[in-house]
Backbone and ligand atoms as CSV (ligand in chain L), in Angstrom:
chain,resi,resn,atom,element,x,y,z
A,1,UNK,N,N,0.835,-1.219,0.000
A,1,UNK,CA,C,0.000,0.000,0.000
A,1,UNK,C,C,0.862,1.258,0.000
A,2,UNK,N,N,2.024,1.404,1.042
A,2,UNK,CA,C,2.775,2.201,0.775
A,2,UNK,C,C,3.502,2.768,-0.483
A,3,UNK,N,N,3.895,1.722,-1.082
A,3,UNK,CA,C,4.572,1.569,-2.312
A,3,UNK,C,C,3.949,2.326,-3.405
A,4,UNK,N,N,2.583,2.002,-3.249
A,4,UNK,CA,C,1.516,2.556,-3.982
A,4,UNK,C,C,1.105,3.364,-4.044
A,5,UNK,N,N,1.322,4.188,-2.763
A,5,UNK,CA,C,1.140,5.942,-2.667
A,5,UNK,C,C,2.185,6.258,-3.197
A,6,UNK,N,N,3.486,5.991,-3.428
A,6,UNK,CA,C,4.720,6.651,-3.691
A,6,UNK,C,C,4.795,6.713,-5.025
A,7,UNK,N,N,3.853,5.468,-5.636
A,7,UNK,CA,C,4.026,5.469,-6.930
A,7,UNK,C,C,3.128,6.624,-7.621
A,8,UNK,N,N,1.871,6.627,-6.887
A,8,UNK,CA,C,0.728,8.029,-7.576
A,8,UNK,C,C,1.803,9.279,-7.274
A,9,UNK,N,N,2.548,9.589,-5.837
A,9,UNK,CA,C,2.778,10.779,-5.815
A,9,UNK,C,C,3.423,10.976,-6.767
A,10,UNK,N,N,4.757,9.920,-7.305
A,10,UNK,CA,C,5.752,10.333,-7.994
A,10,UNK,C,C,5.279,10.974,-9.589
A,11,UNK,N,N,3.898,9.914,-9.985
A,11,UNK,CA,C,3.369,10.105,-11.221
A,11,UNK,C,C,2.802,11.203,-10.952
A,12,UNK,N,N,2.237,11.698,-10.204
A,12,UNK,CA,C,1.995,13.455,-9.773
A,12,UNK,C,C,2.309,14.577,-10.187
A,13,UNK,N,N,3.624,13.932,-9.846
A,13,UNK,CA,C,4.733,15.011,-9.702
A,13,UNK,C,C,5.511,15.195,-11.240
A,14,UNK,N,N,5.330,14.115,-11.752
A,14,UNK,CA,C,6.292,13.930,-13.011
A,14,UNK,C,C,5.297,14.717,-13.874
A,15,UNK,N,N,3.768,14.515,-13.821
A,15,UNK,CA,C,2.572,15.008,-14.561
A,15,UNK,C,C,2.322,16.707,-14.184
A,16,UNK,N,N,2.478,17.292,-13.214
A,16,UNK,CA,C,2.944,18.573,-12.650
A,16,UNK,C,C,3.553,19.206,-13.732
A,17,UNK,N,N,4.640,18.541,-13.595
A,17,UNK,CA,C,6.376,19.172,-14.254
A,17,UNK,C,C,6.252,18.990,-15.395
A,18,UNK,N,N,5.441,18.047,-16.472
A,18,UNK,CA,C,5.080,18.176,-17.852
A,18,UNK,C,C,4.281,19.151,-18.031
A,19,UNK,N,N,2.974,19.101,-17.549
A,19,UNK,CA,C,2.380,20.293,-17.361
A,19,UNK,C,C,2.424,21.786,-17.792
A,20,UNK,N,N,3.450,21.878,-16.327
A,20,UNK,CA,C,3.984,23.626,-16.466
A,20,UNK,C,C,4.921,24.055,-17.537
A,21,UNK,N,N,5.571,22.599,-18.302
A,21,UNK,CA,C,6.100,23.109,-19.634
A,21,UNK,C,C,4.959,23.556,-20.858
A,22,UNK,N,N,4.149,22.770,-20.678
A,22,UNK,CA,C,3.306,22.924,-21.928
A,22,UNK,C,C,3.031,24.136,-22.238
A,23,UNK,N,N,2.538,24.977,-20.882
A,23,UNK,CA,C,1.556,25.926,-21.003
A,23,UNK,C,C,2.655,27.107,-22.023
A,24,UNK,N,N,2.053,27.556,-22.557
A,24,UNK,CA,C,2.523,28.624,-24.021
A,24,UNK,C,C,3.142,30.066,-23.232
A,25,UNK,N,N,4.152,30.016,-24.080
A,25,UNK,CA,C,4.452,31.495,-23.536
A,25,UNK,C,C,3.975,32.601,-24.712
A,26,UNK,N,N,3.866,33.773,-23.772
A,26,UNK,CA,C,2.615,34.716,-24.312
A,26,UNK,C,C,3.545,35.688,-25.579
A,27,UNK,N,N,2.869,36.087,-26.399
A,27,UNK,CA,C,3.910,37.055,-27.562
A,27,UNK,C,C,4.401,37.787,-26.594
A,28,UNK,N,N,5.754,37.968,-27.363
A,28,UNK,CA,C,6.707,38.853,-26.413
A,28,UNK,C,C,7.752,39.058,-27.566
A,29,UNK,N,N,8.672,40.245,-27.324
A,29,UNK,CA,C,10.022,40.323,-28.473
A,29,UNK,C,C,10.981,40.914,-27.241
A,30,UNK,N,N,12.335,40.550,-27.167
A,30,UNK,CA,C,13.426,40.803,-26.547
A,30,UNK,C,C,14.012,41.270,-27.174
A,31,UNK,N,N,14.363,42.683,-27.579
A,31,UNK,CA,C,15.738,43.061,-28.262
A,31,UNK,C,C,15.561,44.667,-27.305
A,32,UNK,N,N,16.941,45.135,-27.116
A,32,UNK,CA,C,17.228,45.932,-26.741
A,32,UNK,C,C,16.803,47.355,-27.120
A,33,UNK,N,N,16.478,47.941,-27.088
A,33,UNK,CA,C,16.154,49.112,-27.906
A,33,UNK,C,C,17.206,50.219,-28.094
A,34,UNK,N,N,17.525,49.760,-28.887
A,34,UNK,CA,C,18.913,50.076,-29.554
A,34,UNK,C,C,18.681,50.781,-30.916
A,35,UNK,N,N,17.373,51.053,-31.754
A,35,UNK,CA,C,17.650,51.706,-32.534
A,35,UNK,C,C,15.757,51.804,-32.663
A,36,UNK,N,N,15.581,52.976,-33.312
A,36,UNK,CA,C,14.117,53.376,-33.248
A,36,UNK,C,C,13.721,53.932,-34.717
A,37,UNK,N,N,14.381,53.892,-35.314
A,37,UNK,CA,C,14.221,54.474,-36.633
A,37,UNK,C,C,14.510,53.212,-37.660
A,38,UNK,N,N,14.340,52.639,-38.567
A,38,UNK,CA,C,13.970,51.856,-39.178
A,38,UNK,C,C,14.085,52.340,-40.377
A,39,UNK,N,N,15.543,51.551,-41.025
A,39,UNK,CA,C,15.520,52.270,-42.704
A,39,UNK,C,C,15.878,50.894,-43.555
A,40,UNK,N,N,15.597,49.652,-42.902
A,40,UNK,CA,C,14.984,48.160,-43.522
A,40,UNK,C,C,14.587,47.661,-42.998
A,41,UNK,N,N,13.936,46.900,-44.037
A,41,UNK,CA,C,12.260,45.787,-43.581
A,41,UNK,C,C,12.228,44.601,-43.628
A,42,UNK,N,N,12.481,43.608,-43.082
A,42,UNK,CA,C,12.262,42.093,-43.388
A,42,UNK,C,C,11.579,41.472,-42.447
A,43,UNK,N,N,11.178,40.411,-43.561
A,43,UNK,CA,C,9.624,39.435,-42.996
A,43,UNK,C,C,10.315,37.782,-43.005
A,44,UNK,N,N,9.379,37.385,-41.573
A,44,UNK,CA,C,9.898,36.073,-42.225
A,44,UNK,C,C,8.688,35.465,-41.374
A,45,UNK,N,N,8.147,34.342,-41.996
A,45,UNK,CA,C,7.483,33.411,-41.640
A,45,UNK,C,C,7.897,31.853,-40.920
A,46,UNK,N,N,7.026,31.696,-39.695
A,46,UNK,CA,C,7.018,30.199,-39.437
A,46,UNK,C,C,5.854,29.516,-39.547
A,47,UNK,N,N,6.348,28.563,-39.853
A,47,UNK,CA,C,5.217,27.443,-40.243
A,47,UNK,C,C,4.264,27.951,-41.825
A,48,UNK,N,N,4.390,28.163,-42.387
A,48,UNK,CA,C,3.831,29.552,-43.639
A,48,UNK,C,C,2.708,28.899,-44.167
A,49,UNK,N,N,2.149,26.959,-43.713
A,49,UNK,CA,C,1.147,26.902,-44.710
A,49,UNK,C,C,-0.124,26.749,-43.439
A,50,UNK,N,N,0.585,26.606,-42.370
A,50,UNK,CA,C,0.048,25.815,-41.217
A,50,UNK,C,C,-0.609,24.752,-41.280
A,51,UNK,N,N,1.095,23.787,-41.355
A,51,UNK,CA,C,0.256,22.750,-41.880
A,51,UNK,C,C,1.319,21.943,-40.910
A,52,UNK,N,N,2.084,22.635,-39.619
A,52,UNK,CA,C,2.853,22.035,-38.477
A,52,UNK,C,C,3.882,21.624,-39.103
A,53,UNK,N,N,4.121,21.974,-40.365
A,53,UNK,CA,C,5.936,22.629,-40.755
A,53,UNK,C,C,6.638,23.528,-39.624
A,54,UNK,N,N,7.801,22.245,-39.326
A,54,UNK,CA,C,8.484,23.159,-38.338
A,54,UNK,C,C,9.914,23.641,-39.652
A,55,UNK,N,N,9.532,24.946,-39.649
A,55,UNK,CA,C,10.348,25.369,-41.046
A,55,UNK,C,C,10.146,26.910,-41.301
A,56,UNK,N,N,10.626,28.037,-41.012
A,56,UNK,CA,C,10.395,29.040,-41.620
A,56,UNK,C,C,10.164,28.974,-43.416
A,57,UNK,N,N,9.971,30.352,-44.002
A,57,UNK,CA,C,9.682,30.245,-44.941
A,57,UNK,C,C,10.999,31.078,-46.220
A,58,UNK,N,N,11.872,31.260,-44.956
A,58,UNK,CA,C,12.900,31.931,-45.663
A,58,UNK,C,C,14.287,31.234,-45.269
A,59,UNK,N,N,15.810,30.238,-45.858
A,59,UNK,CA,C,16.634,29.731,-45.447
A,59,UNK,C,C,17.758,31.353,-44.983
A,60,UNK,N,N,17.471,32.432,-46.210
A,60,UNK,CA,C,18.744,33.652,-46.157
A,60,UNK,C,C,17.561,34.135,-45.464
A,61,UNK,N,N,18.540,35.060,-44.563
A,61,UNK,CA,C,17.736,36.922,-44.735
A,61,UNK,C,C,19.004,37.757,-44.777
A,62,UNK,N,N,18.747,38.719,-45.652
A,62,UNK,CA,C,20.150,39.752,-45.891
A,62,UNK,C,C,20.050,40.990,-45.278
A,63,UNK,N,N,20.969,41.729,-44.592
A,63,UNK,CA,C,20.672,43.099,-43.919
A,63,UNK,C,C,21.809,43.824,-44.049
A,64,UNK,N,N,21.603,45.145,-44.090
A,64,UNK,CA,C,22.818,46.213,-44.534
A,64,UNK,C,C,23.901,45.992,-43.142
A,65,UNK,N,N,24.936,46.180,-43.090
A,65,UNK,CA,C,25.542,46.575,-41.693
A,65,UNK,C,C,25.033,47.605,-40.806
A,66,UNK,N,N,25.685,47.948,-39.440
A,66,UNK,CA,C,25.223,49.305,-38.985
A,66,UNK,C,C,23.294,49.828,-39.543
A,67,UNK,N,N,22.703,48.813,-39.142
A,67,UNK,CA,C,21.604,49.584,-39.442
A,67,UNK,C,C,20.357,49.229,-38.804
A,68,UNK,N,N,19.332,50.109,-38.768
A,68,UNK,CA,C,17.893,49.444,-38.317
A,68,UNK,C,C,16.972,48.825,-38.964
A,69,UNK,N,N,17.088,47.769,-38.163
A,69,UNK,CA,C,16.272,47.064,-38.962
A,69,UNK,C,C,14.827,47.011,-38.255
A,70,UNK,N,N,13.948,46.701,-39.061
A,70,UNK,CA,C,12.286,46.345,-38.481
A,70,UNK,C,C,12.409,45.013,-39.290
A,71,UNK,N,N,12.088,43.916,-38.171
A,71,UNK,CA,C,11.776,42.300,-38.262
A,71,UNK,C,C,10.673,42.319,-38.050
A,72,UNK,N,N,9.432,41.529,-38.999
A,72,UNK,CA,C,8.049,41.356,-38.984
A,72,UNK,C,C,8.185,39.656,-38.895
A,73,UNK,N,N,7.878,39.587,-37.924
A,73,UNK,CA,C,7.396,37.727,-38.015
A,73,UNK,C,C,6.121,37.351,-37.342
A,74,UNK,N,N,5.960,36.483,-38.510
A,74,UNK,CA,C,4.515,36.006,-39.025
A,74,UNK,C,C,4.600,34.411,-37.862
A,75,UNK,N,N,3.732,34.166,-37.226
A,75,UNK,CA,C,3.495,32.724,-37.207
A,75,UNK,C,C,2.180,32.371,-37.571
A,76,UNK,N,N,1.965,31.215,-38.634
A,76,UNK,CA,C,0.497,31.043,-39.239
A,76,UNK,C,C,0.275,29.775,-38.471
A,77,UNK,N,N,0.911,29.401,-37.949
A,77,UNK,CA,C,0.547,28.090,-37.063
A,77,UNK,C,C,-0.476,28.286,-35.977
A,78,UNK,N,N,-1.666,27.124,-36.010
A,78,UNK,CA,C,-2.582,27.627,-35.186
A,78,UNK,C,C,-2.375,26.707,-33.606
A,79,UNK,N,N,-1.804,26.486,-33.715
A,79,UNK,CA,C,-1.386,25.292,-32.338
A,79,UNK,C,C,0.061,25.058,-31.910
A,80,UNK,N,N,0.878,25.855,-32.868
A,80,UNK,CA,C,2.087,25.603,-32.303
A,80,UNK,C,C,2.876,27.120,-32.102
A,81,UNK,N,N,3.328,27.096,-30.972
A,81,UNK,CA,C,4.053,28.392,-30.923
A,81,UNK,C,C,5.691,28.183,-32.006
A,82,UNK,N,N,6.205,29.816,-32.401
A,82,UNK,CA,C,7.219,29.803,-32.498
A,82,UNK,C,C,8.119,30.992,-32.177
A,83,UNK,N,N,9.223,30.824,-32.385
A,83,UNK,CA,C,10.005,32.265,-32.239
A,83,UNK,C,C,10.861,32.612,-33.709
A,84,UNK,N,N,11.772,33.566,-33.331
A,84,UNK,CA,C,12.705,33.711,-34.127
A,84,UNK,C,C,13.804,34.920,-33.354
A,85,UNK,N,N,14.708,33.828,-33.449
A,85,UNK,CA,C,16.309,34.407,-32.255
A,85,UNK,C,C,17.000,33.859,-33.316
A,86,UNK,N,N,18.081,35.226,-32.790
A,86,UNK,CA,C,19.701,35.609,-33.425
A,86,UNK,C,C,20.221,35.483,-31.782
A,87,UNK,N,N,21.443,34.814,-31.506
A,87,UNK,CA,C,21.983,35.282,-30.505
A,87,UNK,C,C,22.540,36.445,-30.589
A,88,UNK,N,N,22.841,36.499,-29.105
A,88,UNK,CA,C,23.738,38.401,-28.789
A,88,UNK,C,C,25.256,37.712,-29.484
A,89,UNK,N,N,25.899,39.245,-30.079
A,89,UNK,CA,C,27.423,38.874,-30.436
A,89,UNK,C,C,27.875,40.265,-29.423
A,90,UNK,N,N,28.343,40.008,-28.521
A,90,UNK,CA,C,28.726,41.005,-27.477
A,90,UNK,C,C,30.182,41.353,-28.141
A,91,UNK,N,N,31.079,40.343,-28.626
A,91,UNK,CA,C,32.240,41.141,-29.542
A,91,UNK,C,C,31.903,41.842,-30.599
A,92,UNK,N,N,31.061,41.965,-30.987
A,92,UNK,CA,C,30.683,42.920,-31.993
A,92,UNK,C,C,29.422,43.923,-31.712
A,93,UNK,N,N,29.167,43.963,-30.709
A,93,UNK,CA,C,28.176,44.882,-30.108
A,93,UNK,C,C,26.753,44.450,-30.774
A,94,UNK,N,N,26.250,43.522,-31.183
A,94,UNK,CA,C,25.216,43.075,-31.303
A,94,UNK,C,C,24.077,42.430,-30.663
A,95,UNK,N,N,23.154,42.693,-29.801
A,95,UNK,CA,C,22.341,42.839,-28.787
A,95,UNK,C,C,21.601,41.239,-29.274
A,96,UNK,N,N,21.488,41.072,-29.772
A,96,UNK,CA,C,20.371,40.115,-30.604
A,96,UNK,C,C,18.464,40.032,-31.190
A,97,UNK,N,N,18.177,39.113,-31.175
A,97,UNK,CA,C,17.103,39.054,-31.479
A,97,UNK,C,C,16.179,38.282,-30.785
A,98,UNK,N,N,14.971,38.471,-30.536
A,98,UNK,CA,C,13.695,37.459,-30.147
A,98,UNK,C,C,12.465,38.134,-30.780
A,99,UNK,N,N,11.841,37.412,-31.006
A,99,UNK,CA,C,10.836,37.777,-31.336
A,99,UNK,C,C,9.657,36.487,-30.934
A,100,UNK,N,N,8.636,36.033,-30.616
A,100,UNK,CA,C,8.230,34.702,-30.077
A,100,UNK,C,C,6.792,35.263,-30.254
A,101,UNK,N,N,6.094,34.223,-31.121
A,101,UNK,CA,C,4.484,33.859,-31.320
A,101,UNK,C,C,4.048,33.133,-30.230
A,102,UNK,N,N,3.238,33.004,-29.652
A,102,UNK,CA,C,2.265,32.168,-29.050
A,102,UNK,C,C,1.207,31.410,-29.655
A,103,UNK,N,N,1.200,29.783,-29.270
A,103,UNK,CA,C,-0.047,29.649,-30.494
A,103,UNK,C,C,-0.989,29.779,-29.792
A,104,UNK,N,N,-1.289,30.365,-28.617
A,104,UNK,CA,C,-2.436,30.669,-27.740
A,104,UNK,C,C,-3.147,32.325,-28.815
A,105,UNK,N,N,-2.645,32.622,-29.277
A,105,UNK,CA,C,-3.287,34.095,-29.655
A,105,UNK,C,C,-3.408,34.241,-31.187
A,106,UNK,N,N,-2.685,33.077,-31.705
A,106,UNK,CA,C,-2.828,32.844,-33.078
A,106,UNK,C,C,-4.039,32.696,-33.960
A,107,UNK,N,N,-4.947,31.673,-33.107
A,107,UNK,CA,C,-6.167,30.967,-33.302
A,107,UNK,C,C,-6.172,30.003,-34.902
A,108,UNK,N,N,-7.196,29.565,-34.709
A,108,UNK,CA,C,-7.257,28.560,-36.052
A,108,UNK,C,C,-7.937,29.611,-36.945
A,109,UNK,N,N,-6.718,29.404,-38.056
A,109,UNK,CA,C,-6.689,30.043,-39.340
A,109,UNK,C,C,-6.530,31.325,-39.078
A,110,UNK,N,N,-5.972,31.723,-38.729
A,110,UNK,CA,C,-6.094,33.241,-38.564
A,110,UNK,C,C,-3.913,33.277,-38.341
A,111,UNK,N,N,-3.790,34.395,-38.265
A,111,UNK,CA,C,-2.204,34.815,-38.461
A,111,UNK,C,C,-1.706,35.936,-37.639
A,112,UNK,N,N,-0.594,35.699,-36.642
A,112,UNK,CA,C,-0.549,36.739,-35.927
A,112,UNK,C,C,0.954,36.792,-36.324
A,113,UNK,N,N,1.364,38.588,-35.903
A,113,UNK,CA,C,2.724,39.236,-36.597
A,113,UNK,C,C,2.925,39.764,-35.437
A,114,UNK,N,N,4.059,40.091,-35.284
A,114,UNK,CA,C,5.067,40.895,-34.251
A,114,UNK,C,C,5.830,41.467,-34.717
A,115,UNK,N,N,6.105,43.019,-34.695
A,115,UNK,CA,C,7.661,43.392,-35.418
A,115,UNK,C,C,8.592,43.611,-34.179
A,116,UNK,N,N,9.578,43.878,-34.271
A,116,UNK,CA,C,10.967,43.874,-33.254
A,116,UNK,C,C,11.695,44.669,-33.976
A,117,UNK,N,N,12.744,45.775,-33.449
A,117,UNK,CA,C,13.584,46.669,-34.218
A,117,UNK,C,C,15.199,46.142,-33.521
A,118,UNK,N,N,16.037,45.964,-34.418
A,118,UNK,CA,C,17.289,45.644,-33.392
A,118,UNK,C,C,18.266,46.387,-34.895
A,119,UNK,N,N,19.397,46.893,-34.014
A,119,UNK,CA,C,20.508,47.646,-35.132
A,119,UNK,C,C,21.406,46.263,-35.331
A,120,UNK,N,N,22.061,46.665,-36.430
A,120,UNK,CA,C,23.288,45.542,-36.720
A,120,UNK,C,C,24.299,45.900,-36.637
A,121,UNK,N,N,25.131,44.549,-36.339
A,121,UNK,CA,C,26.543,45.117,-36.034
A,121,UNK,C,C,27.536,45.998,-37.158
A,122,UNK,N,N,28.368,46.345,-36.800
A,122,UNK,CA,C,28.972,47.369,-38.002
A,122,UNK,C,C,30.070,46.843,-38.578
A,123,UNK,N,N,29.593,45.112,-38.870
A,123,UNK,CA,C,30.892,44.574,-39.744
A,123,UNK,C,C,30.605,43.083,-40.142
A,124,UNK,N,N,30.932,42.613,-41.338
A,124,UNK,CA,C,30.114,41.698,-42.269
A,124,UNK,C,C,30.177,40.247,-41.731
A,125,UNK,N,N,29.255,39.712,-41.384
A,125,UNK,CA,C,29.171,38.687,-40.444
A,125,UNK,C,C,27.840,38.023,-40.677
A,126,UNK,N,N,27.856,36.461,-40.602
A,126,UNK,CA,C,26.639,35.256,-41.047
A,126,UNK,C,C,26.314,34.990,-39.262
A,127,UNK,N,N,25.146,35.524,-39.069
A,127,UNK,CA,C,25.064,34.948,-37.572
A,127,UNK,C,C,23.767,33.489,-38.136
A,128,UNK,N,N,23.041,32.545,-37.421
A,128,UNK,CA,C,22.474,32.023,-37.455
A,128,UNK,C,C,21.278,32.398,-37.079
A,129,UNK,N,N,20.435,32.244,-37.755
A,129,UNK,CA,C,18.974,32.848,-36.927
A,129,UNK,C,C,17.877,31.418,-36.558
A,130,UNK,N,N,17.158,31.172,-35.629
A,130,UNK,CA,C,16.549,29.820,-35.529
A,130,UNK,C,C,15.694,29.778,-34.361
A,131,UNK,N,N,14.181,28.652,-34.728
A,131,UNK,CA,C,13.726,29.113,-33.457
A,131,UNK,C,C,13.836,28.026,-32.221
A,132,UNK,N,N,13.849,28.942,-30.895
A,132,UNK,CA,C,14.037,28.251,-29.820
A,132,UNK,C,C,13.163,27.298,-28.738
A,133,UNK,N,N,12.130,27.165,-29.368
A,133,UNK,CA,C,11.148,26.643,-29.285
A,133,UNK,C,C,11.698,25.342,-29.111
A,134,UNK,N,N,11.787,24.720,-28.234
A,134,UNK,CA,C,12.456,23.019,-28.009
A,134,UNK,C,C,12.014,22.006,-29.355
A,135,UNK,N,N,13.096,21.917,-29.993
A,135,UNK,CA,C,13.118,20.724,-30.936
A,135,UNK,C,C,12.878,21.141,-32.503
A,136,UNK,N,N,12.684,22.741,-32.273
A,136,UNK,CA,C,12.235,23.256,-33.225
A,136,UNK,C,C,13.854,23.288,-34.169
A,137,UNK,N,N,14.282,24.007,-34.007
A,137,UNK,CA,C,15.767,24.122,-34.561
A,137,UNK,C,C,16.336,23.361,-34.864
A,138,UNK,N,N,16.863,21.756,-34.312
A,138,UNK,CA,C,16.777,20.254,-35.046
A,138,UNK,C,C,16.037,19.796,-36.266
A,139,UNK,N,N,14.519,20.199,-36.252
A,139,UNK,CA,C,13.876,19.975,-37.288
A,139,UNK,C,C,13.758,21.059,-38.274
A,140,UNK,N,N,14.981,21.915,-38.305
A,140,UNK,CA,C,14.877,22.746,-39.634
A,140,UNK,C,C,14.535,24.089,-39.400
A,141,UNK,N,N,13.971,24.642,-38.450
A,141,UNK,CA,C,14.012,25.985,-38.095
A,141,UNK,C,C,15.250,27.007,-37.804
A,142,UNK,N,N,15.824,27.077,-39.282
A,142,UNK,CA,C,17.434,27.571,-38.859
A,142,UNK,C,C,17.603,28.104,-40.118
A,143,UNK,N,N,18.270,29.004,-40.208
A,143,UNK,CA,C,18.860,30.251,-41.154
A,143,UNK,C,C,19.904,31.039,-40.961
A,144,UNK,N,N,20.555,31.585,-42.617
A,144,UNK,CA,C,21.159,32.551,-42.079
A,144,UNK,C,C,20.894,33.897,-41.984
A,145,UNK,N,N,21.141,34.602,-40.876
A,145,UNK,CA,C,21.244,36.398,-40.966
A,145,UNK,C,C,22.555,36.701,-41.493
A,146,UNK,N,N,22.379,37.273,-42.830
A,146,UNK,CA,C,23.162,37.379,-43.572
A,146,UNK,C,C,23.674,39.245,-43.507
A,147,UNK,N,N,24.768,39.657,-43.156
A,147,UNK,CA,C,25.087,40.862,-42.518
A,147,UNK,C,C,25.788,41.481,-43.143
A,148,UNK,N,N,26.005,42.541,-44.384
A,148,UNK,CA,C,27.003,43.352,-45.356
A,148,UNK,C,C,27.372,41.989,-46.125
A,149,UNK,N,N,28.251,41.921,-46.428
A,149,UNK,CA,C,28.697,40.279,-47.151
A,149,UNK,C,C,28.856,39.216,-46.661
A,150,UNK,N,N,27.958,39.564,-45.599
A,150,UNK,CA,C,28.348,38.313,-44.464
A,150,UNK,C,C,29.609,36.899,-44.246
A,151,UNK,N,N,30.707,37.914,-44.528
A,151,UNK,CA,C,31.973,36.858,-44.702
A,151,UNK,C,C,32.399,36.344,-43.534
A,152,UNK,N,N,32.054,34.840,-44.165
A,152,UNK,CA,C,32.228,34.053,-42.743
A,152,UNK,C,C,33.565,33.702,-42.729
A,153,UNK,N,N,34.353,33.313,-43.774
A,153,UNK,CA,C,36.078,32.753,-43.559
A,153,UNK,C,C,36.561,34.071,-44.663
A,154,UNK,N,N,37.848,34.973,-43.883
A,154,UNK,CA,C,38.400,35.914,-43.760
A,154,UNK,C,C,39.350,35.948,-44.977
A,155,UNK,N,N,39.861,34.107,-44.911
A,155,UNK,CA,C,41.207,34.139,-45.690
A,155,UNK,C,C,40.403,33.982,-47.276
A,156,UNK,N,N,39.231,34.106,-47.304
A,156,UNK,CA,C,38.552,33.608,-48.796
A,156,UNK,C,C,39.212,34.363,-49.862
A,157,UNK,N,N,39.109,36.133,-49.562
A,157,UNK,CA,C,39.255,36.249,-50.787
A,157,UNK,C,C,40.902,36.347,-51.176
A,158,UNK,N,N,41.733,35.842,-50.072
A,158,UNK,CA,C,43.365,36.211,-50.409
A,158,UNK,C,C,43.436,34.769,-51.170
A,159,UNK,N,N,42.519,33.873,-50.783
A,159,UNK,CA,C,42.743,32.006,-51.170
A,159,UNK,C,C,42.731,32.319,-52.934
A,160,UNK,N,N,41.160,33.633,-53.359
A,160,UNK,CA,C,40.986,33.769,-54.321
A,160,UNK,C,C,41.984,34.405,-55.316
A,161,UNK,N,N,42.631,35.213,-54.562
A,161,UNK,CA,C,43.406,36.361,-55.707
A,161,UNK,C,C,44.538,35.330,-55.396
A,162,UNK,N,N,45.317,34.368,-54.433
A,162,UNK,CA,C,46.681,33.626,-54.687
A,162,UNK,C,C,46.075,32.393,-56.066
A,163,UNK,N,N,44.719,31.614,-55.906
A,163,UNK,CA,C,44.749,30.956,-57.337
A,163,UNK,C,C,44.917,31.803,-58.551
A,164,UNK,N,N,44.164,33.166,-58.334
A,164,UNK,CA,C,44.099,33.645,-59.788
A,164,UNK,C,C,45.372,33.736,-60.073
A,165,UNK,N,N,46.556,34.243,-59.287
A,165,UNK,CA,C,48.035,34.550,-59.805
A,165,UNK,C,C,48.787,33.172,-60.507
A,166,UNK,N,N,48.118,32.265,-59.440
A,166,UNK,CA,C,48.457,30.785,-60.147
A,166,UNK,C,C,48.524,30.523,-60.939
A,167,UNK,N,N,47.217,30.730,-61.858
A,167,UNK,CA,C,46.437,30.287,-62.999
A,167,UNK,C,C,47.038,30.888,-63.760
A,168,UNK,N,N,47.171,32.345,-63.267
A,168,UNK,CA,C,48.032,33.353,-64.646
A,168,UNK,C,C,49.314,33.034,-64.887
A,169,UNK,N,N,50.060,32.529,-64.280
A,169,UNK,CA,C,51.787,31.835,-64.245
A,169,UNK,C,C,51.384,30.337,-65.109
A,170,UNK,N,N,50.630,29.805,-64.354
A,170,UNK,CA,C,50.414,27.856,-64.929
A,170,UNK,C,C,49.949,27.970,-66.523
A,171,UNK,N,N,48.632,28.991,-66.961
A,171,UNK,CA,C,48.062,28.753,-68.224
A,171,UNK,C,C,49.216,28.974,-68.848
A,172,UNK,N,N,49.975,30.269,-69.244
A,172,UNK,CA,C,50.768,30.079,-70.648
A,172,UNK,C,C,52.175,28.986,-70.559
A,173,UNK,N,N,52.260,28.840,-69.038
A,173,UNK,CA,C,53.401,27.577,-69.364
A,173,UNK,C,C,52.906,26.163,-70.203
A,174,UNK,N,N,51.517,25.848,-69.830
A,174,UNK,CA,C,50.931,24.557,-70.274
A,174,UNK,C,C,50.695,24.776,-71.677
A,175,UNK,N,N,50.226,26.343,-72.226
A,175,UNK,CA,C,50.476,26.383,-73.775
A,175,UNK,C,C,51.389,26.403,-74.336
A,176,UNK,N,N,52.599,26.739,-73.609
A,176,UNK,CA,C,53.807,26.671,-74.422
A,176,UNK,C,C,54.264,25.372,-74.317
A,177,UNK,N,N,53.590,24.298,-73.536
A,177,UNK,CA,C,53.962,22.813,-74.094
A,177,UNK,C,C,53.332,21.704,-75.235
A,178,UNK,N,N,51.845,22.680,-75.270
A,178,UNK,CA,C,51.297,22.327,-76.358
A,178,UNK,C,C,51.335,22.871,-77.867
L,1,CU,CU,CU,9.287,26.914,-33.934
């Protein structure tokens, strides 16, 4: 009998703690307010047919450096929440991003938007953008924020101009053997 109470409490307790995850967190956007003026616009969608695609609807998004941006995100999902986060790059003074749907306020068939304003950093950089929504980001909710030329490896274009010199030395030797 004892055994048997220990076993309901524990299942209780385990059913509790599932519980208080479920419940939805409410729209909200986290970014610093760091810039208030807005001189670009980008949209991006999750879930876009609502059809419980865990998948935005965009893999790039491109943004000037140094600038404000206004982020509009769409979630058309009527039952599933999502977000959309950039982490902070504190070496580059970049605050980050959140932006987070609720599918509590979404409703069936219907589409709810949030915009968020965050500045960019002032130098060309691929951050990842993806949502944090548990399990969401595994199954494909991931992109890049694509930032001035967003150059991710530094040595690219010296790799580029040492082949071209290559090529220009190698081609006329190989014609002068033919
Ligand atoms: Cu999601």
């Amino acid at each position: 009998m004892k055994q048997f109470l220990i076993r309901i409490f524990v299942m209780l307790m385990i059913f509790s703690f599932m519980t208080s995850n479920v419940i939805a967190q409410e729209d909200h956007e986290e970014t610093d307010a760091v810039c208030d003026t807005p001189t670009q616009f980008i949209e991006i969608t999750g879930d876009k047919d609502n059809k419980g695609a865990l998948a935005f609807d965009k893999d790039t998004l491109n943004v000037d450096k140094d600038t404000c941006v206004q982020i509009t995100f769409t979630n058309m999902a009527s039952v599933i929440e999502h977000d959309f986060t950039v982490d902070e790059d504190a070496d580059n003074g970049f605050h980050g991003v959140h932006v987070h749907i609720a599918n509590n306020t979404a409703g069936i068939n219907n589409t709810s938007s949030k915009t968020a304003l965050f500045k960019t950093p002032a130098v060309d950089i691929t951050y990842e953008f993806y949502c944090s929504v548990q399990g969401h980001k595994g199954a494909g909710m991931v992109g890049d924020l694509i930032v001035g030329d967003g150059s991710k490896a530094p040595g690219f274009e010296l790799t580029l101009a040492i082949t071209a010199i290559l090529a220009m030395i190698a081609i006329p030797q190989l014609r002068k053997r033919n």
